[in-house]
C-alpha positions as CSV (number, residue, x, y, z in Angstrom):
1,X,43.1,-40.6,-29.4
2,X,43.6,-43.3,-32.1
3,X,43.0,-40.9,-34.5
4,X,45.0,-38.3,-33.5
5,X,47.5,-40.0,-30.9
6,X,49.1,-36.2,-30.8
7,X,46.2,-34.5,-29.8
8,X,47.7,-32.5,-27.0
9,X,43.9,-32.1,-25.1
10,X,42.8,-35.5,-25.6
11,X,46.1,-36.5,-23.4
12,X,45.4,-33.4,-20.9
13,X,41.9,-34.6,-20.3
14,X,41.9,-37.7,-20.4
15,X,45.4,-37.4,-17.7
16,X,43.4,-35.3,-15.5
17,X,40.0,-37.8,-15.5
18,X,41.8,-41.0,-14.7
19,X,43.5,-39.2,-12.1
20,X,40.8,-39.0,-9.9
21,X,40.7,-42.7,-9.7
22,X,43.5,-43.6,-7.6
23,X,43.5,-47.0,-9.5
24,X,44.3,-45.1,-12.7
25,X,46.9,-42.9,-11.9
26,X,49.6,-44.9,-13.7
27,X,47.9,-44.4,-16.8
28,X,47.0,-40.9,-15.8
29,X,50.5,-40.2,-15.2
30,X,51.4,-41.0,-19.0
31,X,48.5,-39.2,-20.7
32,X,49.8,-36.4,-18.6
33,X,53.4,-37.2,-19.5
34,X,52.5,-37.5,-23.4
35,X,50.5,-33.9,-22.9
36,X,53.5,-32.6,-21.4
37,X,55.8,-33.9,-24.0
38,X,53.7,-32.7,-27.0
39,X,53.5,-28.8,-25.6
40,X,56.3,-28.6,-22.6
41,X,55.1,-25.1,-21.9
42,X,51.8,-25.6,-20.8
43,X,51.3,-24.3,-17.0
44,X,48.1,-26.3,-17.1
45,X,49.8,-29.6,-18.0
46,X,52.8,-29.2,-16.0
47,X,50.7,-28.6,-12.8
48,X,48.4,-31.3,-13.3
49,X,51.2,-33.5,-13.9
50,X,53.0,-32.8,-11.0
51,X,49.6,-33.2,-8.9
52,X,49.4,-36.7,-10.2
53,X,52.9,-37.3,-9.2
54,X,52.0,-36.7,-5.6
55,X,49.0,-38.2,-5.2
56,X,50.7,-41.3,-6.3
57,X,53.6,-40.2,-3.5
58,X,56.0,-39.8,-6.3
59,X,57.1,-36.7,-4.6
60,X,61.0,-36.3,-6.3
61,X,59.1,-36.3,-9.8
62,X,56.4,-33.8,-8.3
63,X,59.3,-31.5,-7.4
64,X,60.5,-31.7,-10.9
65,X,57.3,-31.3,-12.5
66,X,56.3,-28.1,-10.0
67,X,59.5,-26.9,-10.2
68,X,59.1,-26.2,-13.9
69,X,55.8,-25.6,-13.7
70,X,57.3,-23.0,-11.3
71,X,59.6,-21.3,-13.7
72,X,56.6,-21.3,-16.5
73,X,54.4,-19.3,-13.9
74,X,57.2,-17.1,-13.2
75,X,58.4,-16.2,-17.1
76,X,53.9,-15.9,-17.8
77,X,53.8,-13.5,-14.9
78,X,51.2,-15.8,-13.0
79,X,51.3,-14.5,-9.7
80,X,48.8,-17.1,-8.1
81,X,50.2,-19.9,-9.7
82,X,53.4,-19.1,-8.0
83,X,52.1,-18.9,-4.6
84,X,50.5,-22.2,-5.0
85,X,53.4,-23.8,-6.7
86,X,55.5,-23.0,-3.9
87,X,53.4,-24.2,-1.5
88,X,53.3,-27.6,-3.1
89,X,57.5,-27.2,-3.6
90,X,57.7,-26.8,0.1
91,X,56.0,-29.6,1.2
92,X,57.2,-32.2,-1.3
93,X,60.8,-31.0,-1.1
94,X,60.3,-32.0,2.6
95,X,59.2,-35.7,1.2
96,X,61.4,-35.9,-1.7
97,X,65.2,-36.8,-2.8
98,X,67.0,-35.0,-5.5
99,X,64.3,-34.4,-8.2
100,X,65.1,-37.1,-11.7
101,X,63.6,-35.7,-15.0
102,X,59.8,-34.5,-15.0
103,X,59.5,-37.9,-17.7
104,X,61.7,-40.4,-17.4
105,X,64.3,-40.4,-20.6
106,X,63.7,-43.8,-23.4
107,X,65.4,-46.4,-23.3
């Protein structure tokens, strides 16, 4: 990624790996964030983002993320991926406040 700090995998991939760590997940959380940025239509991205949300028990920014990832499924016709999304939306909205912004806005 020092190469190509815009490489859109590299972020994806990385994001996903460390997230199996729970040790890493704050720095899985902003590959996944930068993937996200760089192509905000990506089911894949979204999804995993929103997974590494919750298992860090970040569940208003899960909502967010699923919740779009939600509306991506929906517009792609992904019927699967819209059971399972709202699945996750009904038992993180039961956890969550308000959703804030899938990533948080710069200073």
């Amino acid at each position: 990624m020092q190469l190509n700090p815009h490489h859109i995998k590299a972020h994806s991939n990385l994001g996903i790996a460390l997230s199996q760590d729970p040790k890493q997940l704050p720095e899985a959380i902003f590959h996944l964030q930068r993937a996200y940025q760089l192509n905000p239509q990506d089911l894949d991205n979204c999804m995993n983002l929103a997974l590494a949300y919750s298992a860090q028990s970040r569940y208003p920014e899960a909502v967010a993320a699923a919740r779009e990832a939600l509306r991506i499924a929906r517009h792609a016709g992904q019927t699967e991926r819209i059971r399972v999304l709202e699945n996750w939306l009904a038992t993180w909205n039961a956890r969550s406040s308000p959703p804030p912004s899938i990533v948080p806005k710069k200073p």
